[in-house]
N, C-alpha and C positions, 0 to 999 in steps of 0.2 A: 465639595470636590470641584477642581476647576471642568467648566466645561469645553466639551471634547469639541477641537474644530479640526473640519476635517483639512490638510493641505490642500491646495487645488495643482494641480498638476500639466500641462501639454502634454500632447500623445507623445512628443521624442520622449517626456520626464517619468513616464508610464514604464515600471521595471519589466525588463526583457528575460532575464535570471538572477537567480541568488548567486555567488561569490560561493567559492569554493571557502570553509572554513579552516583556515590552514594551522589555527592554535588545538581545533579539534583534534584535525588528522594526525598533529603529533604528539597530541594526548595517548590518543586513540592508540595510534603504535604502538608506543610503548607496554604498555596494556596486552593487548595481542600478543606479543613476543612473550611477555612473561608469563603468561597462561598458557602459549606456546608451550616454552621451555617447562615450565615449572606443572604446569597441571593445576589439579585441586588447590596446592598448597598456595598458589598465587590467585584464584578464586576467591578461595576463604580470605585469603588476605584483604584484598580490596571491597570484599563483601564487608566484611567485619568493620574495616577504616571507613566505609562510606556508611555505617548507620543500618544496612540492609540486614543483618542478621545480629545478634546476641554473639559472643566469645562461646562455643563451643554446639549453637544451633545446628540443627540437620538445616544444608543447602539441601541437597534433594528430598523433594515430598512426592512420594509414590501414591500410588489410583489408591490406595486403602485411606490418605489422606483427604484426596480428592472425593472421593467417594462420601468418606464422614463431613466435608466441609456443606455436601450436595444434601445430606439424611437432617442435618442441623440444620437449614434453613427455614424460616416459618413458613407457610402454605400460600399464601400472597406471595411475596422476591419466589418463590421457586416456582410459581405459575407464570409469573412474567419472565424470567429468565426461559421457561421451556416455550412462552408462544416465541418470542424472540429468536429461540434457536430456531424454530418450527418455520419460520417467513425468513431468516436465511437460508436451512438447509433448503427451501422448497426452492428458491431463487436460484440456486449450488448447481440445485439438479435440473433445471430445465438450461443451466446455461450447459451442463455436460449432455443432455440430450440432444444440443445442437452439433453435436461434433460425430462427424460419424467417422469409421474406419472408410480408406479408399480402396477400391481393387477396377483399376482399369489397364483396358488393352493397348502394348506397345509395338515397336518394332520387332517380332521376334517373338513375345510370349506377353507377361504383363507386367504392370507396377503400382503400388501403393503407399499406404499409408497407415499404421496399428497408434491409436493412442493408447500412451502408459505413463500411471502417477510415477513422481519420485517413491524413494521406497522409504523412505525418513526425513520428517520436517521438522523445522523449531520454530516455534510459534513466540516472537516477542510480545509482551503486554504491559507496555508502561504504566507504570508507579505514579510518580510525580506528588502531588497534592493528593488526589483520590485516586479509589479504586478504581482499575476498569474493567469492568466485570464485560461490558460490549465487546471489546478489544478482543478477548478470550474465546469471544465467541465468534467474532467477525476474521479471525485470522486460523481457527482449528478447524472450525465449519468444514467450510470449502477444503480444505485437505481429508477432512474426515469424507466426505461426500466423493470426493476424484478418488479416495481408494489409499491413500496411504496408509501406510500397515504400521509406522511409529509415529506418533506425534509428542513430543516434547514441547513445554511452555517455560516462558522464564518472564522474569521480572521482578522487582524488586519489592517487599514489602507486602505477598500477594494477601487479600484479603479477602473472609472466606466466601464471599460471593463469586469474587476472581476463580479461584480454586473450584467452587463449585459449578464455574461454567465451564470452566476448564473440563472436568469430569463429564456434563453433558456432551461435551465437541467428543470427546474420546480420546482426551491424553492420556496417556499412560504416567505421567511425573510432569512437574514442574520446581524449575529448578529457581528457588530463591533466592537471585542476582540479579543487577540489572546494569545497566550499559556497558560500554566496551570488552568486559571480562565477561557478559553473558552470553554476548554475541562469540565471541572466541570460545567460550565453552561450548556452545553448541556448535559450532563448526570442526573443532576437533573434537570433540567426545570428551567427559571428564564424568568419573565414579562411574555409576552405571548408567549412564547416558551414553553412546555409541554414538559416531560423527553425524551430525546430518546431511544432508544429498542439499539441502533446501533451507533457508535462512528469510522468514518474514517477521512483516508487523514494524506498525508506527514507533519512534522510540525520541529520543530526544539527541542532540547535537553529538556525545560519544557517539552512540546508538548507530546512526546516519553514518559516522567518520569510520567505523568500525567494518559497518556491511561494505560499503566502498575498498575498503581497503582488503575486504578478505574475498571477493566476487573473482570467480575463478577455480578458486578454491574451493570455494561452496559457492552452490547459487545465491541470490539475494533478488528480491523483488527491487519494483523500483525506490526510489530516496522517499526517505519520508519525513520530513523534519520538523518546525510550527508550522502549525495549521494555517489556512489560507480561505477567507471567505474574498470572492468580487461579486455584489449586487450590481446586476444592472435596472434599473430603476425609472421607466419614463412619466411623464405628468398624471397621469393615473393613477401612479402607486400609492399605496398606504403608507405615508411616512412612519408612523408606529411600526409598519410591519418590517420595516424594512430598517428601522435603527436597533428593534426586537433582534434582530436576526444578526445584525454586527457585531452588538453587544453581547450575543449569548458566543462568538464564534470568541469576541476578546480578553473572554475569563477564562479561555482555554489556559493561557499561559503570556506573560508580558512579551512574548518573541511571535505570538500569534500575530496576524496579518488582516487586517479587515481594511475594504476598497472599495468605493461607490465607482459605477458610470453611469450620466447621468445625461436626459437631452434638454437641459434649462437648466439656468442657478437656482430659479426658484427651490427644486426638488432639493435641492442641495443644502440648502437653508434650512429648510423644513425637516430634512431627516436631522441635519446637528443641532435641531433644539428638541426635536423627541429623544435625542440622545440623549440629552442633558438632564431630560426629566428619566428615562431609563436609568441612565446611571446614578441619580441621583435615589430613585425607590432601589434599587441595588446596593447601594452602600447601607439605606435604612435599614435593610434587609439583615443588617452583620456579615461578620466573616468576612475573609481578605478576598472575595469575588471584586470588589469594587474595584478595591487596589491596584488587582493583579489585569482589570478591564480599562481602566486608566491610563496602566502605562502603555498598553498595546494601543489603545486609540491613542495616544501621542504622536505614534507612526502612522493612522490611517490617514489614509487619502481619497482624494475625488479628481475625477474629471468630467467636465462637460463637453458631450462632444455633440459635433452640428448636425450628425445624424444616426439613425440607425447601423448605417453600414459602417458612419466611423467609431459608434459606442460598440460593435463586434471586432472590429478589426483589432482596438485597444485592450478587449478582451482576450485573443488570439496573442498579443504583443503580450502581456503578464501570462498565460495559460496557468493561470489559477487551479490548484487543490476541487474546492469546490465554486460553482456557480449559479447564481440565482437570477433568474429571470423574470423579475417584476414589471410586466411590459402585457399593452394589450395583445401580442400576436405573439408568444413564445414560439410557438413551433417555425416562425419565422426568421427569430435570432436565431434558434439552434440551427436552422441549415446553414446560416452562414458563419459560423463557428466550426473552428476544427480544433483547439487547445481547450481541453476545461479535462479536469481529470472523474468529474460527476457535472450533470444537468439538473437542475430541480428549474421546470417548468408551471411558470404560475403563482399565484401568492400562496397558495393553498402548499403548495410543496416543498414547503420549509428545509432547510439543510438539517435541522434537529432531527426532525425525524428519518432522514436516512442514518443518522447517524445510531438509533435504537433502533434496526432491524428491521425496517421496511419490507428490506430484501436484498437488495444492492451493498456494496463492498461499502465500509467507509475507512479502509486502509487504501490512500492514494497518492497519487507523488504530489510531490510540492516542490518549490523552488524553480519552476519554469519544465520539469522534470515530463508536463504533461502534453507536450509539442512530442514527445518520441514514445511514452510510456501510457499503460494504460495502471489501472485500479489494482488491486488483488484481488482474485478469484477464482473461483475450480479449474480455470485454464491455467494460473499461476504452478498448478502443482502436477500438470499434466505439461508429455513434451511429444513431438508425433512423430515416430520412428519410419522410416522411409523403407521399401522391400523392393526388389526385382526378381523376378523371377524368368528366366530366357529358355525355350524348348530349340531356339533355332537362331543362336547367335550372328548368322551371315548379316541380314537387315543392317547392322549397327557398326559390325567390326571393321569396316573396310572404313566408313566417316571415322571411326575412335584409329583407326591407325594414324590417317590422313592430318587428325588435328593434333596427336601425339605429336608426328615430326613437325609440325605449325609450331609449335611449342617446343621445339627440342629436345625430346623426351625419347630415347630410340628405344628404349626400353619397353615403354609402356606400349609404345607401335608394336613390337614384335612380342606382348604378349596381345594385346584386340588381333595380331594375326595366326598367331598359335591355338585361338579359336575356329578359324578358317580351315586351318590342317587338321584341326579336331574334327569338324564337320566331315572331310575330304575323306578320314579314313575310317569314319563310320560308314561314310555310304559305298566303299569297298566291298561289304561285307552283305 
């Protein structure tokens, strides 16, 4: 296999964001509209024509399936699947114990704050090559944990490990489709599926064109599209470790993303010939891993920058999916970073393993996505409902008339002062 060089880049040459996919979006469309219009019947259709189900297959597989996919698995996969769920859910619930309800004193009486889950979510769990059994579990979790009372799964192809992680998070069905038409089923409801409130999970380029185009309509977390690793990597690092870590990110899929920043050419040399031997016991290895790691390192790049503060700044400028911080002083890079949409701090804190349950999300935006958005998490499926409560409207009414006519609103004036005559003829009495 040829080996992998990485480009070498300028900070201006350092991607800012991905390009909107504009042959997706009108994939996508059309798609949407006909599961729209048509329902199940356009479902099945596109299920059936893309390879995802058999000519006359059940699309939806209800908890009795999910249940039997969870009773079949051997005692080993079904102990690792429950600690996995076990360091999500626990991660779920301490990030929901940070949130508390508000009740403070205002003008007049008080005001707060009540958090409440959606009441129905759909959990996407991309297909592709392999199963993903993680996926099922890193996008139901957290919804099962915030208190949602339906949860739906979908995706293409589910395998019974998928299914049965499914069953642990607490779906109720999962519906066997995947991109664009599953996204639209789950947003309008199809069989016995009911709309969702809520639309998650990583998915591939429909996948992505579909939530974008139906957000509104349903909620949708942030863009999730190929994955995205950037090392930063200073004279220190373990070149093994750290070409270990690109090449496991570039068998995700050939539209994966892998990115050095680096403060020397040296390091930069040294990770692309541990690549080479990487890739090259990977190919030994069989199976189209190598392949599909090849053509995504085609696209990686490096940059070398003169310092710490410009190998952060460069990282901020991409705001990478995930990032790595191969560097003597992590907690140093991280404070001067604000784009990364996960930190793995240290060599020791590989992206793999957030990626199997740590604890932390590994549903995250990508495509520059992570300058505005955060991860998926029990906060994703939680929204905080605002309350006033007034015993003595004067305090406020006379400002809320004042900034009514500010605004030309006479209307709204002379209701903030219809409270004032409310007051007037109570104290009549």
């Amino acid at each position: 296999m040829a080996r992998p060089a990485l480009r070498r880049l300028t900070f201006d040459e350092v991607p800012s964001a991905r390009a909107l996919d504009r042959e997706a979006e009108a994939g996508a469309a059309a798609i949407v509209e006909q599961v729209r219009l048509r329902g199940e019947a356009a479902l099945r259709n596109w299920a059936e024509r893309l390879g995802e189900i058999a000519p006359g297959s059940p699309l939806f597989l209800g908890r009795a399936v999910l249940d039997s996919a969870l009773a079949s698995l051997g005692r080993e996969t079904r102990q690792l699947l429950e600690r996995s769920h076990e360091r999500i859910r626990a991660f779920a619930a301490a990030q929901r114990a940070c949130l508390s309800d508000l009740d403070m004193a205002v003008p007049g009486g008080r005001a707060g704050h009540t958090f409440l889950c959606v009441e129905r979510a759909g959990c996407y769990v991309p297909g592709g090559r392999f199963p993903l059994a993680s996926s099922a579990l890193m996008t139901a979790v957290p919804a099962q944990v915030a208190g949602v009372a339906s949860i739906w799964c979908a995706g293409p192809r589910p395998a019974p490990e998928t299914l049965a992680a499914a069953a642990l998070a607490g779906a109720e069905g999962f519906l066997a489709a995947g991109g664009a038409q599953a996204i639209a089923a789950l947003a309008f409801g199809c069989g016995p599926m009911a709309p969702r409130d809520l639309v998650v999970g990583p998915g591939g380029r429909y996948v992505a064109a579909a939530k974008r185009l139906l957000f509104g309509e349903v909620g949708t977390d942030a863009p999730a599209g190929p994955s995205e690793l950037l090392v930063i990597a200073d004279a220190g690092a373990d070149p093994g470790l750290v070409a270990a870590d690109l090449l496991a990110q570039a068998e995700h899929d050939s539209a994966a993303r892998a990115a050095l920043v680096v403060l020397d050419e040296a390091t930069a040399a040294g990770v692309e010939a541990e690549l080479a031997l990487a890739l090259d016991g990977l190919e030994a290895a069989g199976g189209q891993n190598a392949a599909t790691a090849g053509s995504a390192l085609s696209e990686a790049w490096a940059f070398v920058a003169s310092s710490p503060e410009e190998a952060c700044a460069a990282a901020d400028r991409f705001a990478p999916e995930h990032l790595e911080l191969m560097v003597a002083e992590p907690q140093r890079y991280a404070a001067l970073i604000r784009n990364a949409g996960a930190l793995f701090l240290g060599p020791a804190s590989a992206e793999v393993l957030g990626d199997y349950g740590a604890g932390p999300n590994h549903c995250l935006p990508t495509g520059g996505a992570a300058r505005f958005s955060g991860g998926l998490s029990v906060l994703s499926f939680l929204r905080a409902r605002t309350w006033l409560e007034l015993s003595d409207p004067v305090p406020l009414a006379a400002d809320a008339a004042l900034f009514a006519r500010l605004e030309g609103l006479e209307a709204h004036a002379r209701a903030a002062e219809a409270r004032l005559d409310m007051v007037k003829r109570s104290r009549k009495y």
